[in-house]
ChimeraX commands (.cxc) that place a marker at each C-alpha (Angstrom):
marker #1 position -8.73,-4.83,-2.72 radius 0.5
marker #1 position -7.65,-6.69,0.70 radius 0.5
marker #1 position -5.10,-9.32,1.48 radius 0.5
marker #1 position -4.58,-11.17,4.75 radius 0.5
marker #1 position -2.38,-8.09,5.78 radius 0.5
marker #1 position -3.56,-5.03,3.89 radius 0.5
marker #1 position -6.02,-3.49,2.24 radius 0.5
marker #1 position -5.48,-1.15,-0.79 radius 0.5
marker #1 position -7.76,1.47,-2.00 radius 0.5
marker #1 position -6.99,3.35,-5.45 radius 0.5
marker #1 position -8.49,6.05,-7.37 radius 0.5
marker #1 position -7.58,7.25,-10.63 radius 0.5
marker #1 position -8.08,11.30,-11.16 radius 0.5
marker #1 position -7.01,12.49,-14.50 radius 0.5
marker #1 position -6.41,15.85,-13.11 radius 0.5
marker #1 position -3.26,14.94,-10.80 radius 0.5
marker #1 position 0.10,15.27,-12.62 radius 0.5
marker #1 position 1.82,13.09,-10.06 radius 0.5
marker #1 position 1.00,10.33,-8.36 radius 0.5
marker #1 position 0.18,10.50,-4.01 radius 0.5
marker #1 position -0.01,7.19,-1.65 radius 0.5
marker #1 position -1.21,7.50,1.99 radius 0.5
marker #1 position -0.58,4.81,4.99 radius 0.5
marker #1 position -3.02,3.82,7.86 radius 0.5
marker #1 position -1.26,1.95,10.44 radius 0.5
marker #1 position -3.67,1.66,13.39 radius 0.5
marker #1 position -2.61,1.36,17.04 radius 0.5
marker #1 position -4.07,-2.17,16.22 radius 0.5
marker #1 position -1.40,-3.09,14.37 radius 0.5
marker #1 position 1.13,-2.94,16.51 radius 0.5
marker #1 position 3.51,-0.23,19.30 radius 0.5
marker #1 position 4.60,3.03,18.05 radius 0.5
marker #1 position 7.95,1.25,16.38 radius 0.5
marker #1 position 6.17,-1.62,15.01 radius 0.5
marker #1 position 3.91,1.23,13.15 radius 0.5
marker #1 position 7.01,3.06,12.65 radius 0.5
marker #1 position 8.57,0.13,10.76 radius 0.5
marker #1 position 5.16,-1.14,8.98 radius 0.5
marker #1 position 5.33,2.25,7.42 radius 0.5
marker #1 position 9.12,2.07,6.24 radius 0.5
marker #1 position 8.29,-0.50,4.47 radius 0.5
marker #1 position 5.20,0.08,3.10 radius 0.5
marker #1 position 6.84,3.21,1.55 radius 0.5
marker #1 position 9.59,1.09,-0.06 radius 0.5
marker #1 position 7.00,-0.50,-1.78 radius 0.5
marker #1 position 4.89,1.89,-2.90 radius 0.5
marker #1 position 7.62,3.68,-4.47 radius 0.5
marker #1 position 8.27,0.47,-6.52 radius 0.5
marker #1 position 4.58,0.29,-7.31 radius 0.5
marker #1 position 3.95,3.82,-8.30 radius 0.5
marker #1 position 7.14,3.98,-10.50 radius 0.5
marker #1 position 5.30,1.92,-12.91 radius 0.5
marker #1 position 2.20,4.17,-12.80 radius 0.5
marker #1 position 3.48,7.64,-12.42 radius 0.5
marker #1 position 1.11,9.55,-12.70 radius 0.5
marker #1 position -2.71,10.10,-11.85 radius 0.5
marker #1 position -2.91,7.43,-9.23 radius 0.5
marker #1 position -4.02,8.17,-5.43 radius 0.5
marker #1 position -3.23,4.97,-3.50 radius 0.5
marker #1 position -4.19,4.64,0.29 radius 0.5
marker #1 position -2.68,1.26,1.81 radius 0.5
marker #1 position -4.05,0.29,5.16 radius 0.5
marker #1 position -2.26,-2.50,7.30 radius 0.5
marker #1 position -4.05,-4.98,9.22 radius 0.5
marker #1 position -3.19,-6.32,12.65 radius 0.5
marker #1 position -0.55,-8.65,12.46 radius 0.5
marker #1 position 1.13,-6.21,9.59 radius 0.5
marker #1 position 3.67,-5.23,11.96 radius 0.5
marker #1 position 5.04,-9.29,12.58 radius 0.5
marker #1 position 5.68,-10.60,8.57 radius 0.5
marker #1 position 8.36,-10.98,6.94 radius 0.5
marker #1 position 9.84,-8.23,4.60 radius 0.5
marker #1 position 9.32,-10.74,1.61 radius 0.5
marker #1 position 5.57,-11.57,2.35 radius 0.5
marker #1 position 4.91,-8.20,2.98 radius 0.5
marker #1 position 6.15,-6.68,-0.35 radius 0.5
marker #1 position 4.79,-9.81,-2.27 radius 0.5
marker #1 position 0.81,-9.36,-0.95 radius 0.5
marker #1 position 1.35,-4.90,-1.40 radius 0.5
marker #1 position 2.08,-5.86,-5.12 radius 0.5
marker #1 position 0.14,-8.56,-5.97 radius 0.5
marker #1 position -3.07,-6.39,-4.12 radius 0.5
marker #1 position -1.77,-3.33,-5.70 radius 0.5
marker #1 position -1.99,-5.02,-9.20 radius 0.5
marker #1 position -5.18,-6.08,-8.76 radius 0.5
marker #1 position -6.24,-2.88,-7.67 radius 0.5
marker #1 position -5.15,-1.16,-10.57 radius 0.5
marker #1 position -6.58,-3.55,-13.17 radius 0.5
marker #1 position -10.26,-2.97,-11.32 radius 0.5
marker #1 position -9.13,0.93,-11.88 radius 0.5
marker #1 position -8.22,0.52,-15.44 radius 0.5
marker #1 position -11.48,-1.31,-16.92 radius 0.5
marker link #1:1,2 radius 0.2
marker link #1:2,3 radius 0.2
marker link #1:3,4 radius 0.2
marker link #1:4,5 radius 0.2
marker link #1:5,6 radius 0.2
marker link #1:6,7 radius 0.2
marker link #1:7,8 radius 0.2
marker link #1:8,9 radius 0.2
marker link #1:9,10 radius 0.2
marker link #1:10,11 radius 0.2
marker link #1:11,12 radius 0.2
marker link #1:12,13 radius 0.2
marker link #1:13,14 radius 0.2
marker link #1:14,15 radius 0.2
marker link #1:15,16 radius 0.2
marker link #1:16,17 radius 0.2
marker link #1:17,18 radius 0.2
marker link #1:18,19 radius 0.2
marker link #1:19,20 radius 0.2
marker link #1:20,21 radius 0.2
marker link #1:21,22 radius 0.2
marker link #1:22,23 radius 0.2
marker link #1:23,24 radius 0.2
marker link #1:24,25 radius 0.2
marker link #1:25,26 radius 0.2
marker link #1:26,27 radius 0.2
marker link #1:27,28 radius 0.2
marker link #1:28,29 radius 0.2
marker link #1:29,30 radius 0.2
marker link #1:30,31 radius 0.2
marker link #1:31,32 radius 0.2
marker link #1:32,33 radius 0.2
marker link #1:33,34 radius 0.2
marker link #1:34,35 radius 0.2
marker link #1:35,36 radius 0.2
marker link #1:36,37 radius 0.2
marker link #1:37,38 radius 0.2
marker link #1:38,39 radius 0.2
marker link #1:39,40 radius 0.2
marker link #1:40,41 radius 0.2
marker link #1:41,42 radius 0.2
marker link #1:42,43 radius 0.2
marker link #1:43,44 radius 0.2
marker link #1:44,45 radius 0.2
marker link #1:45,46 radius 0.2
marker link #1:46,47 radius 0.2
marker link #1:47,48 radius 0.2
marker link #1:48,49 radius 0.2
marker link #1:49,50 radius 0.2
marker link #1:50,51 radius 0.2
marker link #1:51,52 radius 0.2
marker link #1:52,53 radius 0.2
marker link #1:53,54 radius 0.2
marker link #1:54,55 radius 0.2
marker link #1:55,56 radius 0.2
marker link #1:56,57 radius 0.2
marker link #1:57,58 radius 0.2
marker link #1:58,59 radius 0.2
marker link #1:59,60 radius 0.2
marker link #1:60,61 radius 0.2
marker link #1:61,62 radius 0.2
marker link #1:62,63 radius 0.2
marker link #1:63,64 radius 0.2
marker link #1:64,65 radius 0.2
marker link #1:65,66 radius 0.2
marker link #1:66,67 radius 0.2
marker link #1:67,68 radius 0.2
marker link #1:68,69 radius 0.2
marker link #1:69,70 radius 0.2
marker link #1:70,71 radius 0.2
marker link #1:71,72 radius 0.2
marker link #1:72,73 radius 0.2
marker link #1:73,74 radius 0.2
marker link #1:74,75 radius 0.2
marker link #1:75,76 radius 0.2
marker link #1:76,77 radius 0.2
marker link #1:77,78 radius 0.2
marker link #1:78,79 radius 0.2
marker link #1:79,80 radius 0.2
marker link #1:80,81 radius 0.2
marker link #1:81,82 radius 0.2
marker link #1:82,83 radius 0.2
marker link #1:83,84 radius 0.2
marker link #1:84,85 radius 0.2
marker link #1:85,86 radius 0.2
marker link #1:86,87 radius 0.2
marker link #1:87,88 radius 0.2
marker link #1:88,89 radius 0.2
marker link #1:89,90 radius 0.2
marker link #1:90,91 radius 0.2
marker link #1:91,92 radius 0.2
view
């Protein structure tokens, strides 16, 4: 699942009894501390995200150039609304 600024990939294994999540910030994106702070917050957010599905969940969130320049708010709002998606496709 994509959005303007990232693109989520998820796979369910039955076999994991935790949940892992995985960034890909690309020299694309932006200098060494714009990566640096594109992955803060992407971790934030997956933490929020996987709370709600502990367990059995491998998520891999790759930014997209321009990642590194929006806003907190926008940021969190297209991980979760991607993420969401993402796991609904999973679940059926």
């Amino acid at each position: 699942m994509s959005s303007q600024h990232l693109v989520i990939y998820l796979k369910r294994d039955e076999t994991l009894s935790h949940a892992r999540f995985g960034f890909i910030v690309g020299k694309t994106v932006a200098g060494a501390v714009g990566r640096n702070l594109v992955k803060r917050r992407l971790r934030a957010i997956a933490r929020e995200v996987l709370a709600e599905h502990p367990s059995g969940y491998t998520l891999v969130v790759r930014a997209q150039t321009g990642a590194a320049t929006v806003e907190w708010n926008r940021l969190r709002e297209e991980f979760l609304n991607t993420a969401q998606l993402a796991f609904k496709k999973v679940e059926q």
